[in-house]
C-alpha positions as CSV (number, residue, x, y, z in Angstrom):
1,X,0.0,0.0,0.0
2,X,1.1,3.1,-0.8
3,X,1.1,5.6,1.9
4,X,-0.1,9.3,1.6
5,X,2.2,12.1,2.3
6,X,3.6,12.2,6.2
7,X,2.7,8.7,6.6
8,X,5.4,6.8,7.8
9,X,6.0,3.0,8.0
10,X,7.1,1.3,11.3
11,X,6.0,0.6,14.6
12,X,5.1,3.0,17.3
13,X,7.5,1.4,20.0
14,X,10.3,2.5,17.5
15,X,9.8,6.5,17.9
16,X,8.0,6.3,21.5
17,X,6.8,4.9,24.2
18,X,3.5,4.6,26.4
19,X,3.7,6.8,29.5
20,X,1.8,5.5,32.1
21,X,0.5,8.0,34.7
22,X,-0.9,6.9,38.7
23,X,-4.8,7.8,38.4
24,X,-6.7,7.7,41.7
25,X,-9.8,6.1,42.1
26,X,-12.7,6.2,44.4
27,X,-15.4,3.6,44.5
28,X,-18.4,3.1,47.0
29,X,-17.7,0.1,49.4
30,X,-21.6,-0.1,50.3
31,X,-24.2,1.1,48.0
32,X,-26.2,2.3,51.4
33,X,-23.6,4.0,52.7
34,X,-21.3,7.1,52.0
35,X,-18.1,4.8,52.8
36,X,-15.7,5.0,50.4
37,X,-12.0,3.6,49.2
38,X,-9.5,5.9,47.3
39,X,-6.8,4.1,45.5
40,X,-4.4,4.8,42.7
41,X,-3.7,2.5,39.5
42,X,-1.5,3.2,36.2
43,X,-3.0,3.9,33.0
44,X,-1.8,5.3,29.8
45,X,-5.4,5.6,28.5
46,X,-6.6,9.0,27.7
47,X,-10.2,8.0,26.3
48,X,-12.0,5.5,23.4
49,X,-13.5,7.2,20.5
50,X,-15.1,6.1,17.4
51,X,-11.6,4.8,15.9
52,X,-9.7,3.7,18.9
53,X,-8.2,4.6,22.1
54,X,-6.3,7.3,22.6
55,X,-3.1,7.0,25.0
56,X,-0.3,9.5,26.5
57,X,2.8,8.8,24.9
58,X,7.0,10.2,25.3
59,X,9.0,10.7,22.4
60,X,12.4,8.5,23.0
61,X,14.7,11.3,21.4
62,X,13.4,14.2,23.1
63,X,10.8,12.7,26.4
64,X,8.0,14.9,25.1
65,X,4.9,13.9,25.7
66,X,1.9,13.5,23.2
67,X,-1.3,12.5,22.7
68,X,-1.7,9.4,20.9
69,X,-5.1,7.9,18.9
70,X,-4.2,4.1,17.5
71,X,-6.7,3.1,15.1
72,X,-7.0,-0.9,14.5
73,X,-7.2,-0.9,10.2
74,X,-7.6,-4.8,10.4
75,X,-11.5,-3.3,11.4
76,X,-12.2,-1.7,7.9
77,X,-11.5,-2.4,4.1
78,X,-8.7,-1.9,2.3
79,X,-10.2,1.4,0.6
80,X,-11.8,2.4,4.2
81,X,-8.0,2.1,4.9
82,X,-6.6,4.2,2.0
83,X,-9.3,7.0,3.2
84,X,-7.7,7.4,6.9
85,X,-4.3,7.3,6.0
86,X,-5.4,10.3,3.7
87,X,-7.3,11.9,6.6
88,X,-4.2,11.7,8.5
89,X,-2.0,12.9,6.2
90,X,-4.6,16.2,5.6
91,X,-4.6,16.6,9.3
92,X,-0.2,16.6,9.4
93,X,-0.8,19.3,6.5
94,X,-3.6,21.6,8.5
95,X,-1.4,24.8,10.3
96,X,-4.3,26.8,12.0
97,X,-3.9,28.3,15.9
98,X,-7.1,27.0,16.6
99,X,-6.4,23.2,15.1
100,X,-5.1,20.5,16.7
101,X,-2.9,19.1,14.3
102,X,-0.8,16.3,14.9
103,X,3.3,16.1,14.1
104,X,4.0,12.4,12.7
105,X,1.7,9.8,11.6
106,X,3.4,5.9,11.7
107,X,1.2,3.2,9.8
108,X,2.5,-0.5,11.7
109,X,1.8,-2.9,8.5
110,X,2.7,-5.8,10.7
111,X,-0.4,-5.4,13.1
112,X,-2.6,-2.9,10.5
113,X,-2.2,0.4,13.2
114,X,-2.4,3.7,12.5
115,X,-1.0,6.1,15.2
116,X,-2.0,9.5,15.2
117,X,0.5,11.7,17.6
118,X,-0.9,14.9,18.3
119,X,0.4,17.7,21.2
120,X,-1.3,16.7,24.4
121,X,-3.4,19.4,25.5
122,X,-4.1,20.1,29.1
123,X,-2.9,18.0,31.8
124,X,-2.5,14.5,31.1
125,X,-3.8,13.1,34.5
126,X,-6.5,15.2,34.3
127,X,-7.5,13.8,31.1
128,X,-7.2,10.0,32.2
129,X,-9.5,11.1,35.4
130,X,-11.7,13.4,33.6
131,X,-12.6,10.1,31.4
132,X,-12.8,7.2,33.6
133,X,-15.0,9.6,36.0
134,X,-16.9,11.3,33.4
135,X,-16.9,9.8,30.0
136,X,-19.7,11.3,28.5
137,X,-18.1,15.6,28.0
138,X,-21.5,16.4,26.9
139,X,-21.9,18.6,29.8
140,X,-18.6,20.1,29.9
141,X,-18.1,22.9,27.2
142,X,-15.8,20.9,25.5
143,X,-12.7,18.7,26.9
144,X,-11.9,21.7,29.7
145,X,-14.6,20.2,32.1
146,X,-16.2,23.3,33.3
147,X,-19.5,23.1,34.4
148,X,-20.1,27.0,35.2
149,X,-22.1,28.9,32.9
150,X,-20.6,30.8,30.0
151,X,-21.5,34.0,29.8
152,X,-22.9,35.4,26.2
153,X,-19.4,37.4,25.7
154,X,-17.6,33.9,26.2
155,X,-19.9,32.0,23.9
156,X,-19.1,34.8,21.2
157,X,-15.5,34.4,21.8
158,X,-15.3,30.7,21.7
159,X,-17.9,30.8,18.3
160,X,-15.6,33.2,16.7
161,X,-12.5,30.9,17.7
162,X,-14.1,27.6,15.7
163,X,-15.6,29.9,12.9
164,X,-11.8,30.5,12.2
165,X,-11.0,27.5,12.4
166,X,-14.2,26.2,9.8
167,X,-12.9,29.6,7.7
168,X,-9.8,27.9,7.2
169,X,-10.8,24.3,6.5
170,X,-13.5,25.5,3.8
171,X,-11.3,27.8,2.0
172,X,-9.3,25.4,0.2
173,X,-6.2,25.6,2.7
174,X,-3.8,22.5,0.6
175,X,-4.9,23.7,-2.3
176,X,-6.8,20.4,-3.1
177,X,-10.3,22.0,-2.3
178,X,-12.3,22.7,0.8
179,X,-11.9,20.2,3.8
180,X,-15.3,19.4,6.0
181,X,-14.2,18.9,9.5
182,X,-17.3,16.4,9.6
183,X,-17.0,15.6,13.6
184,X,-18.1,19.2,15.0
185,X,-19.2,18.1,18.8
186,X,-18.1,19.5,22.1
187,X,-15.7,16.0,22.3
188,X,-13.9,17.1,19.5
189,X,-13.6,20.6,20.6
190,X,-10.9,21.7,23.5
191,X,-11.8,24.9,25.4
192,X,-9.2,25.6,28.0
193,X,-9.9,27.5,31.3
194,X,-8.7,30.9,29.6
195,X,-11.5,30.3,26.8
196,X,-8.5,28.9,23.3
197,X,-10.0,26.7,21.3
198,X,-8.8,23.5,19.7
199,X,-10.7,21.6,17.5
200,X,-9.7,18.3,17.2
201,X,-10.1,14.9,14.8
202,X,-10.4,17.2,11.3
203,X,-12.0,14.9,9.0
204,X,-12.6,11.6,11.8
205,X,-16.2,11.2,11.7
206,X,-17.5,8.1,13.0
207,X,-18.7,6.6,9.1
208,X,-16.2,5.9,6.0
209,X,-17.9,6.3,2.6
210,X,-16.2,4.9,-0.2
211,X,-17.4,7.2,-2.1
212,X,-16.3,10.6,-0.6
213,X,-14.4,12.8,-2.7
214,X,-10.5,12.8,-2.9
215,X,-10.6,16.6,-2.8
216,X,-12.8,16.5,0.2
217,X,-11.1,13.7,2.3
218,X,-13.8,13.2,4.8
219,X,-17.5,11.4,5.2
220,X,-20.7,12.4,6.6
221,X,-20.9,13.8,10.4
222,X,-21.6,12.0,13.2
223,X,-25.2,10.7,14.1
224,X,-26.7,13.1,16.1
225,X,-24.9,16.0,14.1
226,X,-25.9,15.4,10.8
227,X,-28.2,18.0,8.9
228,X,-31.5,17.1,7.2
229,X,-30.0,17.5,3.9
230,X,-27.3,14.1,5.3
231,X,-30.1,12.6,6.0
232,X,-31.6,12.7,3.0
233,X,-28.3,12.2,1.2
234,X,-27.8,9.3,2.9
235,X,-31.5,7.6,2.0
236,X,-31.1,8.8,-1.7
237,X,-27.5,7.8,-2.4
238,X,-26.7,11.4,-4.3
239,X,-24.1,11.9,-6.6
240,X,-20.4,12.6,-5.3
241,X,-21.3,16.9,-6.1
242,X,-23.8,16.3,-3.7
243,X,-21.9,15.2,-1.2
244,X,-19.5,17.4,-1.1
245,X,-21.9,20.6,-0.8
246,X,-23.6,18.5,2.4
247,X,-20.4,18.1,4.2
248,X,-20.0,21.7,4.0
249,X,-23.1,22.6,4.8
250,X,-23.1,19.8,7.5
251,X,-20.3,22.0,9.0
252,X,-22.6,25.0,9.6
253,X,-25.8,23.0,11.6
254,X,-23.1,20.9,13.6
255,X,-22.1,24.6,14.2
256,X,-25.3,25.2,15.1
257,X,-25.6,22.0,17.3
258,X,-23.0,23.0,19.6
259,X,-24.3,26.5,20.3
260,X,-27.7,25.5,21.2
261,X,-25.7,23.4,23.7
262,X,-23.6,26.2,24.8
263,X,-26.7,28.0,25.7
264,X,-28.8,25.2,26.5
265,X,-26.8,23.0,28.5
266,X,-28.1,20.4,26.5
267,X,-28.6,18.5,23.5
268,X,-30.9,19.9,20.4
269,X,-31.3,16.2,19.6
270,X,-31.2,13.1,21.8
271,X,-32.3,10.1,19.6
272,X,-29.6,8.5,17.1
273,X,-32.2,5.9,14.9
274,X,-31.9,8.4,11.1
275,X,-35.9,8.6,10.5
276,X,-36.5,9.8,14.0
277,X,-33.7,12.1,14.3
278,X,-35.3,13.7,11.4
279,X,-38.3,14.1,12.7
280,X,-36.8,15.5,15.5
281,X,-35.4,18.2,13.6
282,X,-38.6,19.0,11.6
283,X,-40.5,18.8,15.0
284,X,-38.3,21.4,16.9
285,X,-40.6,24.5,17.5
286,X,-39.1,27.4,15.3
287,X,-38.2,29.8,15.9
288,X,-36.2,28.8,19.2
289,X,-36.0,31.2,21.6
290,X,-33.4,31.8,24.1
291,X,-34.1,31.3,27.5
292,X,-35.3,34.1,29.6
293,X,-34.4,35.3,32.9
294,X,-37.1,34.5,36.2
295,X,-40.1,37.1,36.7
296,X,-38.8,40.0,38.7
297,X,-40.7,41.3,41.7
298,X,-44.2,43.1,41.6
299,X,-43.6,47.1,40.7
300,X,-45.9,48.9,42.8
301,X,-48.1,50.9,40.8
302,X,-48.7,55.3,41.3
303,X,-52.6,54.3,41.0
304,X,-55.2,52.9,42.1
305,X,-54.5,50.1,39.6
306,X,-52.8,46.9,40.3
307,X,-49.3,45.9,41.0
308,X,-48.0,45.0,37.5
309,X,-45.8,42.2,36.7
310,X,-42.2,43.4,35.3
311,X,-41.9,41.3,32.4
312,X,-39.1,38.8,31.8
313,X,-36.4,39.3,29.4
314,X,-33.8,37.3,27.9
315,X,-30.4,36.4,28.8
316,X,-29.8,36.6,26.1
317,X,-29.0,39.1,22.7
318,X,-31.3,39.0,20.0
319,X,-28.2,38.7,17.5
320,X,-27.6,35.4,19.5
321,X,-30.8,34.0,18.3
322,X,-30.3,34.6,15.0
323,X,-27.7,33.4,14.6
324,X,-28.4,29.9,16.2
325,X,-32.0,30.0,14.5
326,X,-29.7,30.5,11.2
327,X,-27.6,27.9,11.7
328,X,-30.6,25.4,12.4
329,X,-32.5,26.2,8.9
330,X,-33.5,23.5,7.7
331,X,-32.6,24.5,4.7
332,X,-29.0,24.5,3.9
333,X,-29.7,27.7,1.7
334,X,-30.8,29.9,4.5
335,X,-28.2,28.7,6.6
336,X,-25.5,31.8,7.5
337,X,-21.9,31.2,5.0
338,X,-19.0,31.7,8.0
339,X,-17.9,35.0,7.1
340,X,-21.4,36.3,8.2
341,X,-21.2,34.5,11.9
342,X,-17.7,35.6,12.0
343,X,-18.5,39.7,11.3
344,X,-21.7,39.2,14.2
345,X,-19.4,37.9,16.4
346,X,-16.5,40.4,15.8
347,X,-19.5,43.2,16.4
348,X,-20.7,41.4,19.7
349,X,-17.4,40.6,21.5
């Protein structure tokens, strides 16, 4: 097989090793007590995806530690397998500040691996504990774990951070054509405690297609992510042109996605079966409006009339909502292009 620029043949052992890291545990003696045992094991293990498990790794030459995904390719076909090694060796090529690209790529023909090392971000014990405790990060904006809510000038700041990032991918950075990102979801994207963004996996979505475009180098988003217009790609089997204007457009309502859960604190769609996650989409009440803040007190009246009511308002800006109501069109054609998101949020931050 040949392998796609930056792909290098080997083993991983070769160029680094597996750095295991003491993780402490706490499990519940008694399930009707409180009584508790803290203990510490090793693991290397950073977290499972869709691919394969990630681990913390040191480089032999200079002991700096990475991130490492290692993708079994014994799992897919051999053209599944040509498509990730060209995902891979897109993502070596991506130079953005707000991408996570990874610095070497080593295919292990031997055992059919693909190891994708990437700089670790954050701590790396706090990633192990943050996934054995927690492995869902739906809650957390993004791999930082915070639970606190963001303020509207935050949620600008971070949406004008990943609109960058989408800017760059769309506008033909290679000079190959536009690149989908294809995975947009708070697991993929890194918000640290000072509010940078990463985003992560470019291109990893959780399905292969075969018959994805070369230029494109990516398949269809991830379950709950995908737009009506996937949907319907995927029940229609459209041409390869019309695939590659859905991944793009795909980008902008997983966009869309992950700001109603910035503001939300939850999930625009729970249910992962196609036909009912489209009607989940066509069923949300539109337009969707922000939440509002709780009644204030009764304002004494000058009159003889009653006490009247203040009314509530909303937390939150009515350029907010348009932009997320935008984002959600059903309709790829009324959906915002990134340059318009990224001039609102340039205005509101």
């Amino acid at each position: 097989m040949a392998f796609p620029a930056g792909i290098r043949s080997g083993s991983l052992a070769e160029y680094y090793d597996k750095e295991e890291i003491p993780v402490e545990k706490t499990v519940k003696l008694n399930p009707y007590s409180d009584e508790t045992k803290t203990y510490f094991i090793m693991s290397a293990s950073v977290g499972l995806g869709p691919h394969g498990r990630v681990y913390v790794v040191r480089k032999k030459n200079t002991k700096t530690v990475f991130a490492c995904k290692e993708i079994p390719c014994d799992m897919y076909t051999e053209p599944h397998q040509k498509q990730l090694l060209e995902c891979a060796s897109i993502q070596l090529q991506l130079c953005h500040p707000n991408i996570n690209s990874p610095i070497d790529a080593i295919y292990d023909s031997a055992i059919l691996r693909l190891y994708i090392i990437s700089p670790l971000l954050g701590d790396a014990r706090e990633l192990v504990s943050r996934d054995e405790a927690r492995p869902s990060l739906r809650e957390s904006m993004g791999a930082s774990g915070s639970h606190e809510p963001m303020t509207e000038s935050m949620i600008w700041k971070t949406l004008s951070q990943i609109v960058s990032a989408l800017r760059y991918l769309h506008g033909n950075p290679l000079g190959r054509g536009p690149v989908a990102h294809a995975s947009l979801k708070p697991e993929n994207i890194y918000l640290d405690k000072d509010g940078s963004v990463k985003l992560m996996d470019v291109g990893m979505s959780s399905e292969l297609r075969i018959t994805a475009p070369l230029n494109l180098h990516i398949s269809v988003a991830i379950d709950l992510y995908k737009a009506p217009e996937q949907l319907e790609t995927n029940s229609k089997g459209d041409s390869v042109p019309g695939v590659t204007n859905t991944l793009l457009s795909g980008d902008i309502w997983a966009l869309g996605c992950y700001l109603y859960e910035l503001i939300f604190k939850k999930r625009p769609f729970t249910t992962g079966r196609e036909i009912d996650l489209y009607l989940s989409i066509t069923r949300l009440p539109r337009p969707i409006e922000l939440p509002t803040r709780l009644p204030t007190k009764q304002i004494p009246s000058n009159n003889d009339s009653p006490n009247v009511m203040q009314q509530s308002q909303s937390q939150f800006s009515d350029e907010l909502r348009h932009v997320l109501n935008a984002c959600l069109s059903i309709d790829p054609a009324e959906r915002p292009c990134l340059e318009t998101i990224a001039e609102a949020a340039k205005r509101m931050m």
